[in-house]
C-alpha positions in Angstrom: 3.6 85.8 37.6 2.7 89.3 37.9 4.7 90.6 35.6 2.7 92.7 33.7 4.2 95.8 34.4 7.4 94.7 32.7 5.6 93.4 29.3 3.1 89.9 28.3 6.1 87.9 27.7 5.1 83.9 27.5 6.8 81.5 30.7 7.4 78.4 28.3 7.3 75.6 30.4 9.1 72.8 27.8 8.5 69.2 28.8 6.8 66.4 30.2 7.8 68.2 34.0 5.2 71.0 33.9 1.7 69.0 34.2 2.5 68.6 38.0 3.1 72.2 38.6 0.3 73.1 36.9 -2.2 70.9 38.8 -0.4 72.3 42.5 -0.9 75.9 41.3 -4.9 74.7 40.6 -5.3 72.7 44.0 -3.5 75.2 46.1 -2.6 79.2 45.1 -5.8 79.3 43.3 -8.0 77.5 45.4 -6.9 79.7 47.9 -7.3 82.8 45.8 -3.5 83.6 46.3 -3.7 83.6 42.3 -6.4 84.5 40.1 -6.2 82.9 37.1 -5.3 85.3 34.9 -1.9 86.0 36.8 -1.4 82.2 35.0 -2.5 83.1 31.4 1.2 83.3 30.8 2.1 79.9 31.5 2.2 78.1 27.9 3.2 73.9 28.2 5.2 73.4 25.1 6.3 69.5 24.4 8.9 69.9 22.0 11.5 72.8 21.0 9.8 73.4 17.8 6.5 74.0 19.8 8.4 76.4 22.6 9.9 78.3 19.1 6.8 78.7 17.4 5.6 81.2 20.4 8.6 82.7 20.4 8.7 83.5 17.1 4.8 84.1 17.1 5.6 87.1 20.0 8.5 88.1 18.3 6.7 89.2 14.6 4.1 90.7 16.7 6.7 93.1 18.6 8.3 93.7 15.5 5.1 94.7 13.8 4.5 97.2 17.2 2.0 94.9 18.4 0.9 94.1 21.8 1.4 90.8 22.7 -1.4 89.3 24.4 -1.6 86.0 25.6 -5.3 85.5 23.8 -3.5 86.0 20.5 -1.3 83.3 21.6 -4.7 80.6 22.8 -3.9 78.1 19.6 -1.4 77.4 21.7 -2.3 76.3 24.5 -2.9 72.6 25.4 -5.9 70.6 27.1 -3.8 70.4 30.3 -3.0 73.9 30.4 -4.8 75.9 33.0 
């Protein structure tokens, strides 16, 4: 996910799929330092369309207002099983 040099856009992984991604990337690219963690901060688990759009539309007033988008200003959403 490095990506950065484009812009912190969220990867919205929406539905009950994810949770077995996430634990490989744990057990294997980041255990084996082929990650660090914070290549993952953009990975957000949302269960539901609503929770997907609420991101969305939580990144989108911040570009409007000339914000940067950060993925700490986006933490309330993130889940237990997150990374």
């Amino acid at each position: 996910m490095q990506v950065r040099h484009v812009s912190n856009i969220p990867i919205i992984l929406l539905g009950d799929m994810w949770p077995q991604l996430l634990s490989w990337l744990v057990e294997k690219p980041l255990k084996l330092r082929l990650l660090d963690r914070e290549d993952c901060e953009a990975l957000f688990l949302a269960d539901t369309i609503d929770e997907a759009f609420a991101i969305i539309k939580e990144c989108h007033t911040m570009f409007k207002r000339g914000e940067e988008i950060t993925f700490k200003k986006l933490a309330h959403y993130r889940q237990a099983s997150d990374l």
